[in-house]
PLY file of the C-alpha trace (Angstrom):
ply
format ascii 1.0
element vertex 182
property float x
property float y
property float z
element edge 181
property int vertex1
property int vertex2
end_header
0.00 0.00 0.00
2.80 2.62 0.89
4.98 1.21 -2.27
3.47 4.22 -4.60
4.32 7.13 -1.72
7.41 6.11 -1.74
8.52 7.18 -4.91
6.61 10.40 -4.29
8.73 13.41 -4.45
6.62 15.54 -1.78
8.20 19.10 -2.32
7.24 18.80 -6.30
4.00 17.62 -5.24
3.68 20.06 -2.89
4.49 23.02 -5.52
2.30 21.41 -8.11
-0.86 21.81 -5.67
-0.31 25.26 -4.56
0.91 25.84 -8.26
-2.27 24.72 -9.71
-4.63 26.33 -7.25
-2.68 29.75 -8.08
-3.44 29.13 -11.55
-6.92 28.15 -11.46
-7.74 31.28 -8.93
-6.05 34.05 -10.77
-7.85 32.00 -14.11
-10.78 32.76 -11.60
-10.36 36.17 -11.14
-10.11 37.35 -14.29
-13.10 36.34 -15.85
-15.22 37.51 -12.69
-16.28 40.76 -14.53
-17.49 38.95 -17.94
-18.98 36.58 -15.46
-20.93 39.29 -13.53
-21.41 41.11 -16.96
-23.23 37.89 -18.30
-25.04 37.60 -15.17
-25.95 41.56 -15.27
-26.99 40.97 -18.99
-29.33 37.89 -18.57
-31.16 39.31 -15.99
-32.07 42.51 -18.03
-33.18 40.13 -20.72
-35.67 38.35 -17.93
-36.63 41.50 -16.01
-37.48 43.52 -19.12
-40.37 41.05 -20.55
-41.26 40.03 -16.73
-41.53 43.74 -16.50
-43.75 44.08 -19.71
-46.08 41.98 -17.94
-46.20 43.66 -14.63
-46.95 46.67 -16.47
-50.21 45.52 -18.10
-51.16 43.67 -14.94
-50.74 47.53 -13.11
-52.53 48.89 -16.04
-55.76 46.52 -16.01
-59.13 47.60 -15.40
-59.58 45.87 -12.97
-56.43 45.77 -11.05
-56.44 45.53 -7.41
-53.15 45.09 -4.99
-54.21 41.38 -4.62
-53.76 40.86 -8.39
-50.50 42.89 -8.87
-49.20 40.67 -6.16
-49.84 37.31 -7.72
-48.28 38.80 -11.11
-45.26 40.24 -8.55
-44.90 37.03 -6.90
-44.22 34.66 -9.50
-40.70 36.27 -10.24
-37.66 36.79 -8.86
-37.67 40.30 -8.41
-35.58 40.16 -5.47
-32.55 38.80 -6.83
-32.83 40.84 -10.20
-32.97 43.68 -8.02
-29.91 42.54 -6.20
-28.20 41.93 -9.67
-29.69 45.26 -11.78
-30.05 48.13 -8.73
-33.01 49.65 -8.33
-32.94 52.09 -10.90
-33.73 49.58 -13.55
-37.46 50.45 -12.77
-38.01 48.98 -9.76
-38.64 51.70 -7.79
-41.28 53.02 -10.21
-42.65 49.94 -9.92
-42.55 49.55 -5.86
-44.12 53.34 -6.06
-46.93 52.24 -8.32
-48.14 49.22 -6.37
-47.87 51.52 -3.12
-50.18 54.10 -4.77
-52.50 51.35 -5.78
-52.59 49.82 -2.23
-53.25 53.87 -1.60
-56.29 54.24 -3.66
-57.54 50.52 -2.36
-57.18 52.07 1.14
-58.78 55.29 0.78
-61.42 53.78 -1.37
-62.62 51.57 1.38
-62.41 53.58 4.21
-64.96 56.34 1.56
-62.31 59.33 1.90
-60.35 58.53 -1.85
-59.54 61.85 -3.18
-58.68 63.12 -6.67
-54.79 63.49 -5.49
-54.65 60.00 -4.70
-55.50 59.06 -8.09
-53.17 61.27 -9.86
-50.65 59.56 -7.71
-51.49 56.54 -8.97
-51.62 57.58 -12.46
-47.91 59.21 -12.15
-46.71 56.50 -10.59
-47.75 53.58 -12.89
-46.93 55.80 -15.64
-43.78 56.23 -14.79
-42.90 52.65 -14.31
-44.46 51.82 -17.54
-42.01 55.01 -19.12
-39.32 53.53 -17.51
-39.70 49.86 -18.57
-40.44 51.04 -22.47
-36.62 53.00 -22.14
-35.63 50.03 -21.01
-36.78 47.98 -23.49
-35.84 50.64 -25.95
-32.10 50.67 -24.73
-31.42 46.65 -24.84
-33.00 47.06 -28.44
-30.37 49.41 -29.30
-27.57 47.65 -27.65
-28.46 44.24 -29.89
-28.39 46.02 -32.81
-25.20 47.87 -32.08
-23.83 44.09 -31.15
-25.59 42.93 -34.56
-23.69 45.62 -36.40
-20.37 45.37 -34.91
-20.53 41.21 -35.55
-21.30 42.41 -39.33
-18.35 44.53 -39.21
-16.00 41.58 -37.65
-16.81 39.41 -40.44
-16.56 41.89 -43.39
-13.48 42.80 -41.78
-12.53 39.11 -42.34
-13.83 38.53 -45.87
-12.69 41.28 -47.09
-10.29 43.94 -45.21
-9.64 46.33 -47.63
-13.14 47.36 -48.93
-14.77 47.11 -45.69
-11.65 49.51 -44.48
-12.81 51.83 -47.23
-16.38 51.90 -46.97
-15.77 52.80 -43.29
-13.68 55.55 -43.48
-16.16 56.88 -46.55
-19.07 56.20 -43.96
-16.96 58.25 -41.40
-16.41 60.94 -43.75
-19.76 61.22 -44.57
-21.09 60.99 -40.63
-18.51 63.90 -39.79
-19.49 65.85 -42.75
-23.26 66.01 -41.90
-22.36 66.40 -37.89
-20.39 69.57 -39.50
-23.56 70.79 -41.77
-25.65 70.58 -38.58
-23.53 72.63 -36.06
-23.50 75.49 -38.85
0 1
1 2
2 3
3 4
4 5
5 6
6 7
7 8
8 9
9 10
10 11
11 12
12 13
13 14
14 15
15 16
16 17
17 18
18 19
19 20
20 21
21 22
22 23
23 24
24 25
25 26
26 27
27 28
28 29
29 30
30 31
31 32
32 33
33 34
34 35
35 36
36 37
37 38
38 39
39 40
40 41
41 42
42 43
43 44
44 45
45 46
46 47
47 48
48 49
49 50
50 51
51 52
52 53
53 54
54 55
55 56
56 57
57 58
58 59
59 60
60 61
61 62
62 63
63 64
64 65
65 66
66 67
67 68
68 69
69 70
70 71
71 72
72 73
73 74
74 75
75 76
76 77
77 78
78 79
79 80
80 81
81 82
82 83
83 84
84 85
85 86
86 87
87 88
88 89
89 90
90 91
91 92
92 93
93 94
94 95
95 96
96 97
97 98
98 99
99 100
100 101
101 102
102 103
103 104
104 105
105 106
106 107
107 108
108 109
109 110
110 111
111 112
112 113
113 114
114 115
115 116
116 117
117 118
118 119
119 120
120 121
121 122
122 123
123 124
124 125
125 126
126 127
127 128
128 129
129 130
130 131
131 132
132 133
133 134
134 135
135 136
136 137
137 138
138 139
139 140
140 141
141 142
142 143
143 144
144 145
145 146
146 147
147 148
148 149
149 150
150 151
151 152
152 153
153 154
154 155
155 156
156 157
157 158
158 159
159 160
160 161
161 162
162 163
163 164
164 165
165 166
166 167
167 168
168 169
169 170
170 171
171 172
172 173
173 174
174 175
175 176
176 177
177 178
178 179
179 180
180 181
């Protein structure tokens, strides 16, 4: 049993363990920001059409603070909060279901004002604003990817014209940003 450790040489061993983990955690560390990027990046791409949904379920007829709830509760809007921030519209969105428990309240209890319903309007009207910029922005961004991936593989078909019909396309962009500050 002890016939294989003998020929072990412990010191090489030794430096190949530490050596390897040293490896595999600086390996580790640099790819933690694409990591977090992808992470950051697939949950915009869940919250958004989650979003979308909470919006119309706010902007029923016959919404009450009950129904928003079930639609709220069937996500994970705690850890894409965790992941986005809250400025990704979820603070709009916290401030429109607390305006609609408002108007439920006040309704009930016969005192509801006009106020209260403004509130409510302005506040699920600015979540919905803020989800359709949003939405609006990621378009954007996968059509800037889409373009760029064009650009990569003209690039690699063909490097010279798609060098030249660049710099004529940048020619032309400063030309009209020149025409415009005139």
């Amino acid at each position: 049993m002890g016939a294989w450790l003998a020929g072990v040489s412990w010191p090489d061993a030794l430096v190949g363990v530490v050596g390897s983990g040293v490896v595999g955690g600086a390996v580790w560390l640099a790819r933690l920001p694409f990591r977090r990027r992808r992470e950051r990046a697939d949950a915009l791409a869940e919250w958004i059409p989650a979003a979308r949904q909470l919006e119309l379920a706010i902007f029923a007829r016959d919404a009450t603070s009950a129904s928003v709830h079930r639609a709220w509760i069937g996500y994970p809007i705690d850890r894409w909060r965790a992941i986005l921030g809250p400025d990704m519209g979820f603070r709009q969105f916290d401030a429109a279901k607390g305006a609609l428990q408002t108007v439920e309240m006040l309704y009930e209890r016969g005192r509801l004002t006009e106020a209260a319903l403004e509130e409510h309007r302005l506040a699920r009207s600015a979540f919905a604003n803020r989800i359709r910029g949003l939405s609006s922005e990621a378009n954007a961004a996968n059509v800037r990817r889409e373009q760029r991936a064009s650009l990569r593989r003209d690039c690699l078909k063909r490097p010279l014209a798609t060098w030249r019909r660049e710099r004529h396309n940048a020619r032309m962009r400063r030309a009209r940003e020149g025409s415009k500050a005139l």
